[in-house]
C-alpha angles and dihedrals in degrees: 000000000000084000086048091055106042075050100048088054091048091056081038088056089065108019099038122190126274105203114196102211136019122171093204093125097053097045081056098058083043100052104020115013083238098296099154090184085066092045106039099189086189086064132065100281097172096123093063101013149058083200141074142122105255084045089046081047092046089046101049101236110160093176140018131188104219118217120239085193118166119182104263090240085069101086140151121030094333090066087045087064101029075054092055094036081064089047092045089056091048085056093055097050093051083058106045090039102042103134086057102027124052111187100234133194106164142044092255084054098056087046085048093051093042083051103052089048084256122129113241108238111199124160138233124193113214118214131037087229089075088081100056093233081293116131080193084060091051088053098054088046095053082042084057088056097261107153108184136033113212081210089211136020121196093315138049119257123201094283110037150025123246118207089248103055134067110264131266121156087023091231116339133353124227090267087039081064090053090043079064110042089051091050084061088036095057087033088249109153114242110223125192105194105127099026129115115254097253083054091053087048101043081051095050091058097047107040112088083192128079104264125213136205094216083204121001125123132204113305087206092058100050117012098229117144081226093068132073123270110229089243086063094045090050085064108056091081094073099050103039100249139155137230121207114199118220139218101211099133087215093059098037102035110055097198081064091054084080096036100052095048082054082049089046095055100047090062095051083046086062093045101265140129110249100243093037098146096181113118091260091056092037086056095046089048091050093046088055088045090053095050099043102029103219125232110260132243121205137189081263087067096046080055101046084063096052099047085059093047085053104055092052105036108024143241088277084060112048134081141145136274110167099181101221122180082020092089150046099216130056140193105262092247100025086058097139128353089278087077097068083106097068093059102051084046091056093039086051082053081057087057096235113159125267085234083051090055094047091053087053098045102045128333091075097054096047089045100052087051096049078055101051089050081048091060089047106053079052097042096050091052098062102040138017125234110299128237100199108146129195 
């Protein structure tokens, strides 16, 4: 394996990861309230981080998408500025780390990044309540550099399902299929991590522009409502898209699916939200973990689910979004993003192609969003910016 992996940061070195979703923005208004000078990313942050730059460096990442992620009870107006207050700390980042970290909104940019040696920051903004049902709201978000809509997170909003909730427009509503039609109008990414399946599919028939899941895995390989069913992969073909595999152990192990819904509910049990990262939830999740010792993801499982993917997609469709400090459980040897190398290594165990990897790693993701820049210009040639409303 030591040989696998001298080889997987070679291939690193040329063809460095796009990950599709970090929730490194969000970890820092939990913990910190954005106080970089309490959370140094240029220094070692393991102790209350999966993120930070010399990890990013060790792991080979040449471009993340950050997540401008807000709770989805968070809603109105109050999820429009907890949404620009993300943006604003990406922002920051991009500036006190510039000579890491180039603020990136097109594919050229992301050439250009990989490049200079620096790592290509782009944002994605999770959940289609951030916008406050406003198409205006989209187009300032896209304006702020924003690149890709996650169109739900865990519950519905008021135009379409997400795959954790009970259903209630059965895909997209009427102004869901707008939402869409601007996003490839603007050149915004639809991503359908997070979405019911009649939504991905309903997405899939209107967008004229490849789609991505920042960080879903094979439906087929572990039965979560958060993964992709094999009839949705088989299409990505067709439109262009682009799956990211996550590491989540829940939605990659299937023995966790059981043991994080008991963990979920012990936090909830102490008064906190699940996914509460802050050091009192952290401590509440350990102390759960201690007591009912968890089953335990590798980089094999993560595998397992890509070689499916695959299979049914294809190697054009296929990428990595690990999710980090988005949850509080990792894979043993995907821990933090320093750990990328351990599955190429075990992918190049699997004897899949160095052209394959790179494909993996990094050509897919930049393709799919020069495509999506492609539909635009088109797009914005033949019709101006809509004003449907809801």
């Amino acid at each position: 394996m030591t040989a696998a992996r001298d080889a997987a940061r070679e291939l690193l070195a040329e063809w460095p990861v796009v990950d599709g979703h970090n929730d490194l923005p969000w970890a820092l208004r939990e913990q910190v309230r954005y106080d970089l000078d309490r959370r140094d990313v240029a220094t070692d942050q393991s102790a209350s981080l999966h993120t930070d730059i010399p990890r990013l460096r060790a792991g080979g990442v040449g471009a993340q998408f950050w997540s401008v992620y807000v709770r989805s009870d968070y809603t109105g107006d109050h999820a429009v500025s907890a949404t620009l207050e993300q943006i604003d700390v990406v922002r920051q980042l991009t500036d006190r780390y510039a000579a890491d970290l180039a603020p990136a909104r097109t594919a050229d940019d992301m050439e250009a990044a990989r490049a200079e040696g620096r790592i290509a920051s782009l944002m994605g903004a999770e959940g289609g309540h951030s916008i406050n049902n406003s198409l205006a709201t989209l187009r300032a978000f896209h304006d702020l550099g924003v690149r890709y809509m996650t169109l739900t997170h865990n519950d519905n909003n008021d135009w379409a399902d997400s795959a954790t909730d009970e259903p209630r427009h059965h895909g997209l509503s009427a102004f869901g299929e707008e939402v869409v039609r601007e996003m490839n109008r603007c050149g915004m990414l639809v991503d359908l991590s997070h979405v019911s399946p009649d939504t991905m599919r309903d997405a899939l028939r209107v967008s004229t522009a490849p789609v991505i899941f920042s960080h879903s895995s094979a439906r087929a390989v572990c039965d979560h409502p958060r993964n992709i069913p094999d009839d949705v992969l088989a299409q990505l073909p067709a439109n262009g898209g682009v799956a990211m595999a996550t590491f989540v152990p829940k939605f990659v192990l299937p023995a966790a699916v059981a043991w994080t819904l008991r963990a979920d509910e012990n936090m909830r049990a102490h008064g906190l939200h699940h996914l509460d990262t802050t050091e009192a939830g952290m401590a509440v999740q350990r102390a759960f973990e201690a007591a009912n010792p968890r089953p335990t993801a590798t980089a094999a499982t993560v595998a397992d689910h890509l070689d499916h993917m695959r299979e049914v997609a294809g190697i054009d469709h296929i990428g990595i979004g690990g999710d980090f400090d988005g949850t509080a459980f990792t894979p043993a040897d995907l821990a933090d993003v320093a750990g990328y190398p351990n599955l190429i290594a075990e992918l190049l165990d699997r004897k899949w192609s160095k052209a394959d990897l790179a494909k993996l790693t990094w050509q897919n993701a930049v393709r799919a969003l020069r495509a999506a820049e492609d539909v635009s210009r088109a797009e914005r040639k033949l019709r101006g910016p809509s004003n449907v409303t809801i």
